[in-house]
Backbone as CSV, one residue per row, in Angstrom:
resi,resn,N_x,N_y,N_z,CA_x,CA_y,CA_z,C_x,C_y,C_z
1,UNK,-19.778,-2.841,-16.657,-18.378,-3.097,-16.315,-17.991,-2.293,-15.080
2,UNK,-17.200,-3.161,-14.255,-16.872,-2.325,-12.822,-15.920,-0.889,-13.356
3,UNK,-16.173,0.266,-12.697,-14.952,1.071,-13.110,-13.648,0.623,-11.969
4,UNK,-12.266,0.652,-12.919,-10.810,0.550,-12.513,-10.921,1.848,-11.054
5,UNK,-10.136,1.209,-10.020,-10.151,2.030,-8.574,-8.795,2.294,-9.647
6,UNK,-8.456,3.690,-8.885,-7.048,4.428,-8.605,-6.643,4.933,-7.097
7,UNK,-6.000,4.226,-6.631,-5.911,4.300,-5.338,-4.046,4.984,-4.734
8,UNK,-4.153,6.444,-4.356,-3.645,6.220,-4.078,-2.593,6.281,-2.617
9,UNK,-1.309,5.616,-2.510,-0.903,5.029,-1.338,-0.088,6.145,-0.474
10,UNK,-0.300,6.183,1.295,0.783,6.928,1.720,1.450,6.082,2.642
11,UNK,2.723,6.300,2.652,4.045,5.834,3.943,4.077,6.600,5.152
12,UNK,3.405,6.160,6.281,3.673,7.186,7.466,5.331,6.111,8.154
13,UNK,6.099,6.889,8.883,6.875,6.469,9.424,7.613,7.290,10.543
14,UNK,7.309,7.161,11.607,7.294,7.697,13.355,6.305,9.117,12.850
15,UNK,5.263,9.085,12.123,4.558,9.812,12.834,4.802,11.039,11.387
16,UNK,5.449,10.320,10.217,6.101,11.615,9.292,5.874,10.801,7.746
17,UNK,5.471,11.504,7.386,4.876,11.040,5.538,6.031,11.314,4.990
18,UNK,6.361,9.871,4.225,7.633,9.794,3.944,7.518,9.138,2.244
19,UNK,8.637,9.202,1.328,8.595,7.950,0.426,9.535,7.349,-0.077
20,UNK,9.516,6.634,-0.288,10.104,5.254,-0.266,11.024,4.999,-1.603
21,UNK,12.222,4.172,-1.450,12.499,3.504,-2.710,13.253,2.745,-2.100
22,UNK,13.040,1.334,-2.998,13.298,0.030,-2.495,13.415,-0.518,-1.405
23,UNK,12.147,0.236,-0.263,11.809,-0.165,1.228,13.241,0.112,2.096
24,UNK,14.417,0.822,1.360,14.978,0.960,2.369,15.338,2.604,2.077
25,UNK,15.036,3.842,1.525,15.369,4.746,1.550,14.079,5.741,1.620
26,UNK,14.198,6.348,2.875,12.616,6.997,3.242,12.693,8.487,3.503
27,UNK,12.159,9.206,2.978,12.609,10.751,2.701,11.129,11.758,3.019
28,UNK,11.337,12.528,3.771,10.197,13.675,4.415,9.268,14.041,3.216
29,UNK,7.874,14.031,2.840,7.618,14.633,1.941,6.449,15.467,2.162
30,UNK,5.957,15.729,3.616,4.859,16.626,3.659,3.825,16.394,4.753
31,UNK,2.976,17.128,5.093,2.024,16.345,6.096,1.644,15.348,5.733
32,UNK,0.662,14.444,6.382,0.108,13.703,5.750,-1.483,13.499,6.408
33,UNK,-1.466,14.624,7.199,-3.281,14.869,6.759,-3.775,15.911,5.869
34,UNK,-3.022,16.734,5.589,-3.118,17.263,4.216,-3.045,16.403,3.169
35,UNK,-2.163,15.743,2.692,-2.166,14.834,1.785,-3.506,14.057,1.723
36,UNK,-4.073,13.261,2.904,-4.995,12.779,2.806,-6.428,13.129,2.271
37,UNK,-6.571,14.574,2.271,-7.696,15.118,2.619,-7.395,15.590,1.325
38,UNK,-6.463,16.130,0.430,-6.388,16.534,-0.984,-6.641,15.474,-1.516
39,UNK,-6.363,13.963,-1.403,-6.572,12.864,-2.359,-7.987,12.571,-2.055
40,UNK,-8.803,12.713,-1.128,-9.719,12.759,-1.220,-10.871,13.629,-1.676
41,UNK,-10.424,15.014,-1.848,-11.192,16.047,-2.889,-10.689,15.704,-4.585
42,UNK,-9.522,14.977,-4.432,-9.630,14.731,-6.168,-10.110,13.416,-6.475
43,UNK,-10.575,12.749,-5.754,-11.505,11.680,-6.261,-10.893,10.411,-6.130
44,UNK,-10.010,10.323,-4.749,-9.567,9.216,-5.159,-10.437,8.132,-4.769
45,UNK,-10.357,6.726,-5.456,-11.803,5.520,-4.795,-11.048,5.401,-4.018
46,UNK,-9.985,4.738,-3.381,-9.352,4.457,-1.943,-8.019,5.176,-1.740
47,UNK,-7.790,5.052,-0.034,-6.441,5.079,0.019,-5.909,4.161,0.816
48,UNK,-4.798,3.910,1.123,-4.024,2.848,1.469,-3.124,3.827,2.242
49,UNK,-3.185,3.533,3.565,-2.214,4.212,4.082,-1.280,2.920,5.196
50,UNK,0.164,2.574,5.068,0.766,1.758,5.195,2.006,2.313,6.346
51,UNK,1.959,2.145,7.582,2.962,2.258,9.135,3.849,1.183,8.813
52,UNK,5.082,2.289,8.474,6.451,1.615,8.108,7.172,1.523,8.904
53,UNK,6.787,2.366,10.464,7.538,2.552,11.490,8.153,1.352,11.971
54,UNK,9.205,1.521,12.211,10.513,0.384,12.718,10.690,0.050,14.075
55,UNK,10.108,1.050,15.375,9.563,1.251,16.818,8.439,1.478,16.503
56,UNK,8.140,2.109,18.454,7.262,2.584,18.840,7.296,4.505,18.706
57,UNK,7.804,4.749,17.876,8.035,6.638,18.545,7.328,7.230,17.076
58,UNK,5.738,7.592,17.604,5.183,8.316,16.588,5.495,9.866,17.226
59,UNK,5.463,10.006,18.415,5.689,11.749,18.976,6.905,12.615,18.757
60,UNK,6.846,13.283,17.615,8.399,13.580,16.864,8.135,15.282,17.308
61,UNK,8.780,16.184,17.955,9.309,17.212,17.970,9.582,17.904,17.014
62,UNK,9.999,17.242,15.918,10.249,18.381,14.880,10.442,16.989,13.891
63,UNK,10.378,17.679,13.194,10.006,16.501,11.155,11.433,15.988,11.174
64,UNK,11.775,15.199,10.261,12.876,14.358,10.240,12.728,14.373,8.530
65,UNK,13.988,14.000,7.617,14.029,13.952,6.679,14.618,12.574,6.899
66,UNK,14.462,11.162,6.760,15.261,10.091,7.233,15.367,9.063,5.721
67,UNK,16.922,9.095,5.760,17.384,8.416,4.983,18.252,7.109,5.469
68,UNK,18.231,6.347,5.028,18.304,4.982,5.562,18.446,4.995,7.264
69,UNK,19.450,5.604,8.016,19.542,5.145,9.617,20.023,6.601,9.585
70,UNK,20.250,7.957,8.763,20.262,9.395,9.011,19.531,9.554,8.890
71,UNK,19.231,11.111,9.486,18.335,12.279,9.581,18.783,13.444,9.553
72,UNK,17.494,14.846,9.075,18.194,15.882,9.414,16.819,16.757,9.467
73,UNK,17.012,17.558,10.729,15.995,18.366,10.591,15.363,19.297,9.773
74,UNK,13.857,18.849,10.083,12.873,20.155,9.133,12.084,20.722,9.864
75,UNK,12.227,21.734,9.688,10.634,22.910,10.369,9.485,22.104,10.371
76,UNK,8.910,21.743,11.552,6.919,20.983,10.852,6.808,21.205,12.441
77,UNK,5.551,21.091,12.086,4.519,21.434,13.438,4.734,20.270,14.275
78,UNK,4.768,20.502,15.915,4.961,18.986,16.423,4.309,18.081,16.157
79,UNK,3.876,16.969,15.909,2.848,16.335,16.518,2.886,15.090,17.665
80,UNK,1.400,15.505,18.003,1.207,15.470,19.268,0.780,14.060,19.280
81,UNK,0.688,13.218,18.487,-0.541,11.646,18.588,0.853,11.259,18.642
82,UNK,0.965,10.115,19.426,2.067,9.232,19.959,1.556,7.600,19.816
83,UNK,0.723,7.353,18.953,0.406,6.417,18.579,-0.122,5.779,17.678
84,UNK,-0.569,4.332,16.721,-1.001,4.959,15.403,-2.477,4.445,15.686
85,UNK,-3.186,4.567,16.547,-4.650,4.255,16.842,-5.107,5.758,16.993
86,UNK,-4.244,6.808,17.695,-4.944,8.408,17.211,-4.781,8.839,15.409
87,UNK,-3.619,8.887,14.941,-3.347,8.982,13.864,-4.429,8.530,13.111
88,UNK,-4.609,7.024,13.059,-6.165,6.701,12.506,-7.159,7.671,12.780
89,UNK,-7.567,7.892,13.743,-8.671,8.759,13.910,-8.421,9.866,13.250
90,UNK,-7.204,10.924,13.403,-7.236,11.869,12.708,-7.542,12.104,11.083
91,UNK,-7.005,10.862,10.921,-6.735,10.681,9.349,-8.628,10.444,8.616
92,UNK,-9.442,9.300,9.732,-10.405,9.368,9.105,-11.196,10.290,9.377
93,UNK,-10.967,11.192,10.021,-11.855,12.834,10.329,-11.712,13.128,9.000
94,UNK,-10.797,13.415,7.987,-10.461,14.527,6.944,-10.698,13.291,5.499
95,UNK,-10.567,11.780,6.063,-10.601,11.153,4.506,-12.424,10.490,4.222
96,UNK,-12.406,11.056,3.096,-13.938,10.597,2.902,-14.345,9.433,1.543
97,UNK,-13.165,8.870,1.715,-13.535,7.521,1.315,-12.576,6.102,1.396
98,UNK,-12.714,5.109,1.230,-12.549,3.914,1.606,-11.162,4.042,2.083
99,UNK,-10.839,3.436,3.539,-9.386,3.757,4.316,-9.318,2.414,4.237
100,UNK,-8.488,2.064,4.068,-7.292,0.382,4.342,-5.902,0.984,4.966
101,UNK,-5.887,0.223,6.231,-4.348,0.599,7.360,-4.079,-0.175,7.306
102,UNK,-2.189,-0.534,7.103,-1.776,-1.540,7.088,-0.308,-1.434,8.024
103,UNK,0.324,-2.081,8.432,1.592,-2.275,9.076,0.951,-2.303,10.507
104,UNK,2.739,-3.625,11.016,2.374,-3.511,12.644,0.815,-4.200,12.867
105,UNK,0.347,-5.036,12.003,-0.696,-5.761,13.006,-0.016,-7.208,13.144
106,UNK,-0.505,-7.526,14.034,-0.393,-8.867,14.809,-1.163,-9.775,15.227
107,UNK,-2.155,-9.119,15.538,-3.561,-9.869,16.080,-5.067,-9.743,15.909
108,UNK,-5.750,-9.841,16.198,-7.274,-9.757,16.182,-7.430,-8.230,16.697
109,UNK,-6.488,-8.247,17.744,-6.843,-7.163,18.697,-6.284,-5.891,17.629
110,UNK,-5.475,-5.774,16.975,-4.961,-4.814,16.184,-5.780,-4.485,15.588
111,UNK,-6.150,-5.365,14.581,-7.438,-5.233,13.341,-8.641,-4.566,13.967
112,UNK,-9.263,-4.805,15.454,-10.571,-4.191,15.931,-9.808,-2.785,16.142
113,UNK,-8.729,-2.839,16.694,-8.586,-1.166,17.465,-8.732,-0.628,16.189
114,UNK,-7.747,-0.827,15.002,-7.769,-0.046,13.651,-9.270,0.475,13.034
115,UNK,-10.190,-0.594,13.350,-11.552,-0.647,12.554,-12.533,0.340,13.248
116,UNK,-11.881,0.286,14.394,-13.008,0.938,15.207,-12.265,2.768,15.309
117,UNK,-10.954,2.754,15.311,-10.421,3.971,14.819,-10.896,4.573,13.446
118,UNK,-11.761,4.149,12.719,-11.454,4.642,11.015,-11.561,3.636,10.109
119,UNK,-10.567,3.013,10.167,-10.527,2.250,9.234,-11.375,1.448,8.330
120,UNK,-11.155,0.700,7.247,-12.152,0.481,6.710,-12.256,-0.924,6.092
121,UNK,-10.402,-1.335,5.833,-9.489,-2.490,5.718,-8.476,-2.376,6.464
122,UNK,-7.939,-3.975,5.989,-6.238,-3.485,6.532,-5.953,-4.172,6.415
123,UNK,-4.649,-4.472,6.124,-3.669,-4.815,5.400,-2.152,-5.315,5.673
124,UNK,-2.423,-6.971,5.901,-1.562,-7.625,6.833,-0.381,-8.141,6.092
125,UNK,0.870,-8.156,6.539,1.620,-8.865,5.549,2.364,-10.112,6.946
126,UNK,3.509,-9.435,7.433,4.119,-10.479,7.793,3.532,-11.239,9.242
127,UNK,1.992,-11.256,9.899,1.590,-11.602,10.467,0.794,-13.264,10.100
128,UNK,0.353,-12.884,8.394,0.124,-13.461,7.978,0.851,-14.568,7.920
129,UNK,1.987,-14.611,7.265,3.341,-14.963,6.771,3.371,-16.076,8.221
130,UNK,3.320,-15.633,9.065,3.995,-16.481,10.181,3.258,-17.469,10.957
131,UNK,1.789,-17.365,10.203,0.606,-17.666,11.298,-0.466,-17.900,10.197
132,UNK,-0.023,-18.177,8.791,-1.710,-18.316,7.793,-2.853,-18.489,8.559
133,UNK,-2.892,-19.314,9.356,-4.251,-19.422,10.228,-5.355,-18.582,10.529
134,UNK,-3.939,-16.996,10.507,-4.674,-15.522,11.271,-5.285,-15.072,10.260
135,UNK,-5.124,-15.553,8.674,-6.140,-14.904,8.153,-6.986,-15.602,8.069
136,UNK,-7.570,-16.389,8.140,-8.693,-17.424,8.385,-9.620,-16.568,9.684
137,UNK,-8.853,-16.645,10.636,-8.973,-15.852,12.018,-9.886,-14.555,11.668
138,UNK,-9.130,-14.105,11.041,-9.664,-12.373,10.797,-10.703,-12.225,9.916
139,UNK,-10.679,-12.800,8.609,-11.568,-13.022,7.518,-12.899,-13.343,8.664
140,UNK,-12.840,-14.582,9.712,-14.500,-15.208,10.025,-14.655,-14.077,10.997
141,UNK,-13.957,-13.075,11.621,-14.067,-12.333,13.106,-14.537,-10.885,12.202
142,UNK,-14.262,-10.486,11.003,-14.595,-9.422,10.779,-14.936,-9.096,9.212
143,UNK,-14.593,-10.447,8.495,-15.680,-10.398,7.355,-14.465,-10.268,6.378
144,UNK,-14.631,-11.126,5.140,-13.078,-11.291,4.240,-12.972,-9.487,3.568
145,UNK,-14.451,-8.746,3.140,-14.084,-8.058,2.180,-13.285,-6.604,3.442
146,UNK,-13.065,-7.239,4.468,-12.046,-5.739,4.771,-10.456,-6.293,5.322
147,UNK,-10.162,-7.655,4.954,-8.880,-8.567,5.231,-8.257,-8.510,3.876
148,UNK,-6.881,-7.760,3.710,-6.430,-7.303,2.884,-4.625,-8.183,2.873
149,UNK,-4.661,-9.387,2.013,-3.534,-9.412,2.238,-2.166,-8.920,1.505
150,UNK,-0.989,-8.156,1.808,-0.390,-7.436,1.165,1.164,-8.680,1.052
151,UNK,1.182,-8.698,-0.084,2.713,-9.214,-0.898,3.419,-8.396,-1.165
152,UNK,4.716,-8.626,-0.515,6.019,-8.245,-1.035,7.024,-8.924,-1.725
153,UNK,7.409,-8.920,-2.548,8.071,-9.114,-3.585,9.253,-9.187,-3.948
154,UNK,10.615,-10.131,-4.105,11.790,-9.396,-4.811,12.174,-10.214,-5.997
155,UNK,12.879,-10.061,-6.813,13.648,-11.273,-8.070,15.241,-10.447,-7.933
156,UNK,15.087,-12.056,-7.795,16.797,-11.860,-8.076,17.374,-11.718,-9.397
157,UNK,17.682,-10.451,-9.606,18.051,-9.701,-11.024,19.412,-10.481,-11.761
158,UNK,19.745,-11.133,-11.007,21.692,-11.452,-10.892,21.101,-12.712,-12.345
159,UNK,19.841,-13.517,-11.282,20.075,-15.010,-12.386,18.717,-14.759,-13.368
160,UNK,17.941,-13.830,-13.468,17.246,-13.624,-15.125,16.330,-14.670,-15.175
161,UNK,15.341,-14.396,-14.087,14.658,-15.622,-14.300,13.224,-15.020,-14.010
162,UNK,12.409,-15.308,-14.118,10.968,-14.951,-13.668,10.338,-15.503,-12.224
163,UNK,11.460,-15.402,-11.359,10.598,-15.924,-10.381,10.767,-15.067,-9.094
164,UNK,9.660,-14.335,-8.034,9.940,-13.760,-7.085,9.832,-14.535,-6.207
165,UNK,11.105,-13.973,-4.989,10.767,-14.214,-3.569,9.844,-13.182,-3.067
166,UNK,9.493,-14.276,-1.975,8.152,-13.227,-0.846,9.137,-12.918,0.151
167,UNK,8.858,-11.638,0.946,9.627,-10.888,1.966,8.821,-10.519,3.162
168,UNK,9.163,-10.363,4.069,8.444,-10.141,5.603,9.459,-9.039,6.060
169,UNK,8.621,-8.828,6.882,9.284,-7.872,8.074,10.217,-6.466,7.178
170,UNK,9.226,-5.581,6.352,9.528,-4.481,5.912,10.753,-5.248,4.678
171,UNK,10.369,-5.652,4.036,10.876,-6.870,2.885,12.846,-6.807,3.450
172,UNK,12.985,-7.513,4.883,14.243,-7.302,5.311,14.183,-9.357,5.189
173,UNK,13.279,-9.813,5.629,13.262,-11.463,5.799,12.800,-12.480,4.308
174,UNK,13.164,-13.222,3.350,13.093,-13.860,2.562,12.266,-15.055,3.577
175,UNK,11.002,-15.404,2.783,10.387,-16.484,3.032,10.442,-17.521,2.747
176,UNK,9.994,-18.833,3.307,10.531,-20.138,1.840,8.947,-20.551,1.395
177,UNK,8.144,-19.576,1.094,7.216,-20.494,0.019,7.220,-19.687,-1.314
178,UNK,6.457,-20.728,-2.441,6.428,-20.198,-3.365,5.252,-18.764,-3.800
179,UNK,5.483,-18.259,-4.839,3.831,-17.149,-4.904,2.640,-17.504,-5.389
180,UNK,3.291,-18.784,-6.175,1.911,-19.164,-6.713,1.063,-19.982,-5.376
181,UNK,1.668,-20.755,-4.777,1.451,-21.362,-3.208,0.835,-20.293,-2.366
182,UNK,1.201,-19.691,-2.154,0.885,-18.071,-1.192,-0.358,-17.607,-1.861
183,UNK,-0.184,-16.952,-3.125,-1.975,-16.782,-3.315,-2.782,-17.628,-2.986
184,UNK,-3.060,-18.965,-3.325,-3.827,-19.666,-3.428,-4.134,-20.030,-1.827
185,UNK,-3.556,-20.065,-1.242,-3.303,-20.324,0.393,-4.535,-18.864,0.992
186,UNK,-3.456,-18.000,0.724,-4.489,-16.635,1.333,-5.832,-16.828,0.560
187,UNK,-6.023,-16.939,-0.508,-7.888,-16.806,-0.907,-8.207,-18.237,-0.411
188,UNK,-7.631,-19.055,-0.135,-8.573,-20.052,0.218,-8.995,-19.781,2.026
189,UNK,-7.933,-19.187,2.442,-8.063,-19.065,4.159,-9.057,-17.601,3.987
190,UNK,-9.728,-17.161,2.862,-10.834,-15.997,3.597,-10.215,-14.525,3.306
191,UNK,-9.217,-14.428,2.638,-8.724,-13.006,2.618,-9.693,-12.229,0.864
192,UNK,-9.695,-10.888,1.522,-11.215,-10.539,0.275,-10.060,-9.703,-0.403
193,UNK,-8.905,-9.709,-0.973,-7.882,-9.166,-1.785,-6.591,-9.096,-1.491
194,UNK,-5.742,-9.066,-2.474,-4.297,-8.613,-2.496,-3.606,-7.599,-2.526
195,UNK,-2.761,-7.575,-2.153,-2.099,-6.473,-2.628,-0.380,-6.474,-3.030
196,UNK,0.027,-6.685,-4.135,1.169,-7.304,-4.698,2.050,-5.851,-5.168
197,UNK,3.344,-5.926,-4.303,4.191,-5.144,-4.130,5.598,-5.456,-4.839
198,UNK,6.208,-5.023,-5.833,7.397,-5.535,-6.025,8.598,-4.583,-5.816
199,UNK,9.073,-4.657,-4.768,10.197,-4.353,-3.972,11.612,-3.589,-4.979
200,UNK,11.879,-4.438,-5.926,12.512,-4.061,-6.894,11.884,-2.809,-7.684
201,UNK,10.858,-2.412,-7.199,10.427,-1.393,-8.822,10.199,0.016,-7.367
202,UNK,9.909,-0.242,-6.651,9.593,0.405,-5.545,10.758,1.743,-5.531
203,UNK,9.466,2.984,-5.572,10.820,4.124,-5.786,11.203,4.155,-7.286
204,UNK,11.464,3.656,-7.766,12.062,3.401,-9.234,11.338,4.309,-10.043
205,UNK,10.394,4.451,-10.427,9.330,5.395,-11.473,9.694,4.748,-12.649
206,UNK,10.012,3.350,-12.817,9.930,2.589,-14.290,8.672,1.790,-14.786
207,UNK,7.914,2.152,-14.003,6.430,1.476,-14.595,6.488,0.154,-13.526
208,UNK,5.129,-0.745,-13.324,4.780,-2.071,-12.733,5.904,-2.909,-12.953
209,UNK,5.877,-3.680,-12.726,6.897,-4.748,-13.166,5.230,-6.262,-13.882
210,UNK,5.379,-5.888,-14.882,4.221,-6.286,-15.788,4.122,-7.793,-15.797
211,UNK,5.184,-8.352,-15.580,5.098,-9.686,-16.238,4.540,-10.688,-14.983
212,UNK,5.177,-9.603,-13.326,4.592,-10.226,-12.720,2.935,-9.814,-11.704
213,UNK,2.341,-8.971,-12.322,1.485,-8.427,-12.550,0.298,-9.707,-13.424
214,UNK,0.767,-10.070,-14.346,0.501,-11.196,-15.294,0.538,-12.412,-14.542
215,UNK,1.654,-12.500,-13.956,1.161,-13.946,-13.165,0.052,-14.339,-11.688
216,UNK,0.525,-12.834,-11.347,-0.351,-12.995,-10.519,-2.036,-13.143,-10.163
217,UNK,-2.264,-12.595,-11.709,-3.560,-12.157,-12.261,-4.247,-13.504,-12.590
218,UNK,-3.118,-14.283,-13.437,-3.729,-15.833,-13.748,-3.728,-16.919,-13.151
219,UNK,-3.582,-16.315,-11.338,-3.620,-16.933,-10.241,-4.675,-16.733,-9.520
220,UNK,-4.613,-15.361,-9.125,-5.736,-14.950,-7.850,-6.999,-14.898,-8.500
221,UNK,-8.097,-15.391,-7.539,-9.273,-15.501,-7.979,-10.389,-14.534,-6.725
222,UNK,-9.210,-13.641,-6.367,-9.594,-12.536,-5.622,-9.359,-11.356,-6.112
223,UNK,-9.720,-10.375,-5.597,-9.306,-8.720,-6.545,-7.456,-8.113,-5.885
224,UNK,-7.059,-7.912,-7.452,-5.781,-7.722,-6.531,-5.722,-6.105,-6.903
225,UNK,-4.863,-5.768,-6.121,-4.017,-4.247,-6.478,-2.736,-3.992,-6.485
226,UNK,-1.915,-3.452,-7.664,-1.156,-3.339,-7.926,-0.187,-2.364,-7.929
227,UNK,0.670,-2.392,-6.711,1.682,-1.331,-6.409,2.903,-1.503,-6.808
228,UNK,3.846,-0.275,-6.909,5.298,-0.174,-7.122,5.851,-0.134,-8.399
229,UNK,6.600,0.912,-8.684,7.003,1.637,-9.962,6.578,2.422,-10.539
230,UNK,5.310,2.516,-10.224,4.767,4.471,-11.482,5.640,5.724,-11.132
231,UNK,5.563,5.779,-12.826,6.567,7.273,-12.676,6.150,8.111,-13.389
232,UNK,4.941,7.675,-14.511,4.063,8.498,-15.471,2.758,8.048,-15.400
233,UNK,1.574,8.868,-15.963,0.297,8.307,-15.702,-0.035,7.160,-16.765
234,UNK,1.038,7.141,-18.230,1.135,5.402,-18.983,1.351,4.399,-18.315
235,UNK,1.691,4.477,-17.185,1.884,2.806,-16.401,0.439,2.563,-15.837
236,UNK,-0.146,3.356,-15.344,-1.498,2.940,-15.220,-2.088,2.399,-16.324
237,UNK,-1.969,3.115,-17.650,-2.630,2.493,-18.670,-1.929,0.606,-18.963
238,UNK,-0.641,0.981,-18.456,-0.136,-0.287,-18.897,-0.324,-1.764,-18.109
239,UNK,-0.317,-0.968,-16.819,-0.850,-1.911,-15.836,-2.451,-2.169,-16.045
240,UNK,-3.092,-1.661,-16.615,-4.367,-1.930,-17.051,-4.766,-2.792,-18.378
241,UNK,-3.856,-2.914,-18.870,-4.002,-3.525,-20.115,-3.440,-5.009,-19.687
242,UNK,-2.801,-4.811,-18.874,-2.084,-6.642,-18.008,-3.689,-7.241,-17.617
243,UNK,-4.230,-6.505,-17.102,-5.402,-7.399,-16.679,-6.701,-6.106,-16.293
244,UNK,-7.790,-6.325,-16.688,-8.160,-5.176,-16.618,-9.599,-5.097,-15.533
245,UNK,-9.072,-5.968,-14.719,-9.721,-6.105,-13.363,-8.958,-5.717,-12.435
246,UNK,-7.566,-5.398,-12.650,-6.488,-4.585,-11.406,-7.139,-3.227,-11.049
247,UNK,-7.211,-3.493,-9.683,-6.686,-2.125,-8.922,-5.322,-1.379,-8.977
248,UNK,-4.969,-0.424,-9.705,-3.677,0.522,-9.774,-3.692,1.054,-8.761
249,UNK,-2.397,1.041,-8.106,-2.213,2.044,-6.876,-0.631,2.374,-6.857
250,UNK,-0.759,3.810,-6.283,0.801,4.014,-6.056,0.823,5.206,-5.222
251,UNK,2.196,5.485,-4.925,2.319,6.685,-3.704,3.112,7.775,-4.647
252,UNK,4.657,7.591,-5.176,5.304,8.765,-5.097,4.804,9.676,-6.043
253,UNK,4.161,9.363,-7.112,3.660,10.029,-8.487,2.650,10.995,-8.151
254,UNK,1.737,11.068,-6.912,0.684,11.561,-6.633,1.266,12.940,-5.781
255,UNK,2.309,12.869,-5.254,2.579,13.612,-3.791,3.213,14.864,-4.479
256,UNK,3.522,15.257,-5.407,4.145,16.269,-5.915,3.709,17.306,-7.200
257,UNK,2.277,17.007,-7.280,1.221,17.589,-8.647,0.461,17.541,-7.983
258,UNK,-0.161,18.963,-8.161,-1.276,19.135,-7.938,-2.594,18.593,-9.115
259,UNK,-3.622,18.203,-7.993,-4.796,17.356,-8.777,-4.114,16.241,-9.659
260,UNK,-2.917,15.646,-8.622,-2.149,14.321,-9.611,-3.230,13.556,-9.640
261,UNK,-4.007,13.354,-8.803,-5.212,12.020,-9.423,-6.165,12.262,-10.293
262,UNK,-6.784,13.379,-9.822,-7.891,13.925,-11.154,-7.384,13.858,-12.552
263,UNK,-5.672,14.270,-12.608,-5.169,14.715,-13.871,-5.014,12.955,-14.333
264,UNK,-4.465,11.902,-13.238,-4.218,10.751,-13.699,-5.470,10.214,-14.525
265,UNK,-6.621,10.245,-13.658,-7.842,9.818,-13.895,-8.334,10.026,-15.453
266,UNK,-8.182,11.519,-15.990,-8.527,11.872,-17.338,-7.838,11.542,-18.184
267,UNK,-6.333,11.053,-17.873,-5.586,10.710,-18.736,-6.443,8.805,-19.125
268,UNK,-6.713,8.568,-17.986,-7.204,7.334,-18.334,-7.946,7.252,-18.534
269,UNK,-9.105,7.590,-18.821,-10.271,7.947,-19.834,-9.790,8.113,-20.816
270,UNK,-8.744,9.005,-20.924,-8.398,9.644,-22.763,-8.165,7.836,-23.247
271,UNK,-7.711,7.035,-22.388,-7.106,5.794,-22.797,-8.279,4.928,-22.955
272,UNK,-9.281,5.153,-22.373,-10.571,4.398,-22.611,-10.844,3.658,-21.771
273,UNK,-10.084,3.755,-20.585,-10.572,2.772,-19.225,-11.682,3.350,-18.599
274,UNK,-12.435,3.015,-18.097,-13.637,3.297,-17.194,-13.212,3.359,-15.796
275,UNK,-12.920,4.903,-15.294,-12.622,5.439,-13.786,-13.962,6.298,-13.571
276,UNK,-14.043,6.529,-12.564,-15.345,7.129,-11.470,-14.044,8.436,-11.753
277,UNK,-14.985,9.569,-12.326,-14.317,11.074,-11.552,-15.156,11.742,-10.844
């Protein structure tokens, strides 16, 4: 039996490791080549690191604590990379296992600079969205298992129904296709996984949003991974019991415990899943 990846995710944004709730509230939480380089001494199988940046301005003077369109200064070291093709590099100096970059691609040309920086995947959302073709494109130019396509997610809570919209452009644009349409579209055009985000749980620490976790599972006939909502190391178990070929992944749960993955990892063993420590 394959062992379950625990993967988990960071938010860079102008250049500053940030996290997130409900894609619109983004808050300072630390370096993030430190971060990187600790998730990689506790074992994590991947990370996912995702450029939320809204411009071009990775060269920040001093740290930013940024909450929706405020800020306020923090003490941090300058940094000096003003772009996210150094950042890659830095990041894969210190991470020693499987990198997937995602945000801000557009083209062929994105995906090579990233790959040849570090990277290892990456992880397209609203390029896709506008152009299905490009994953077809990318899948034959550089091989499906490092074409990562990432879903975003919302339900409209108001009418109680089970059905999500898909979102683009930092989940600010509502799309008009359906999800079950959209998976089946991306694995047939060549993409070697998912990555299914639900916008609503994002930030939240209420666990996956399970049910659609479930649908998506009895759709894709690719490997998916499953982000947004952990707030305890039981949602992993729970998100594992939805389908037990998911990839679990998440960001805010990890960034504030020390050996949060190692400690996640044993907890899921105690549960009887099969993780690599």
């Amino acid at each position: 039996m394959l062992k379950t990846r625990l993967i988990p995710v960071l938010l860079l944004k102008n250049g500053i490791l940030v996290r997130s709730r409900s894609f619109s509230l983004h808050q300072f939480t630390g370096n993030h080549l430190y971060q990187v380089q600790r998730f990689s001494d506790w074992k994590a199988d991947e990370i996912i690191y995702l450029d939320i940046t809204r411009d071009n301005n990775y060269n920040l003077y001093s740290g930013k604590s940024v909450i929706g369109s405020t800020s306020s200064n923090i003490n941090m070291k300058h940094n000096n990379q003003d772009n996210i093709i150094d950042i890659i590099k830095s990041v894969s100096k210190v991470c020693r296992v499987p990198l997937t970059i995602g945000g801000k691609i557009k083209n062929l040309k994105d995906i090579s600079l990233r790959l040849k920086a570090g990277a290892d995947k990456v992880a397209i959302n609203t390029a896709a969205l506008e152009d299905p073709l490009f994953i077809k494109k990318a899948s034959e130019e550089f091989g499906s298992q490092c074409i990562v396509i990432s879903i975003d997610v919302k339900k409209d809570l108001q009418k109680k129904s089970d059905k999500w919209n898909i979102y683009k452009k930092f989940g600010k644009e509502k799309v008009n296709i359906g999800l079950s349409e959209w998976i089946k579209k991306i694995q047939d055009l060549g993409a070697g996984e998912i990555l299914i985000q639900s916008i609503n749980r994002d930030g939240q620490g209420k666990g996956y949003d399970l049910k659609l976790l479930e649908v998506v599972s009895n759709i894709s006939k690719i490997p998916v991974i499953a982000l947004a909502g952990v707030g305890e190391y039981q949602d992993f178990v729970d998100g594992y019991n939805v389908n037990k070929d998911l990839a679990l992944a998440a960001a805010n749960i990890f960034h504030f415990t020390e050996l949060s993955v190692l400690n996640a990892k044993k907890y899921m063993i105690k549960n009887k899943i099969n993780t690599r420590l």
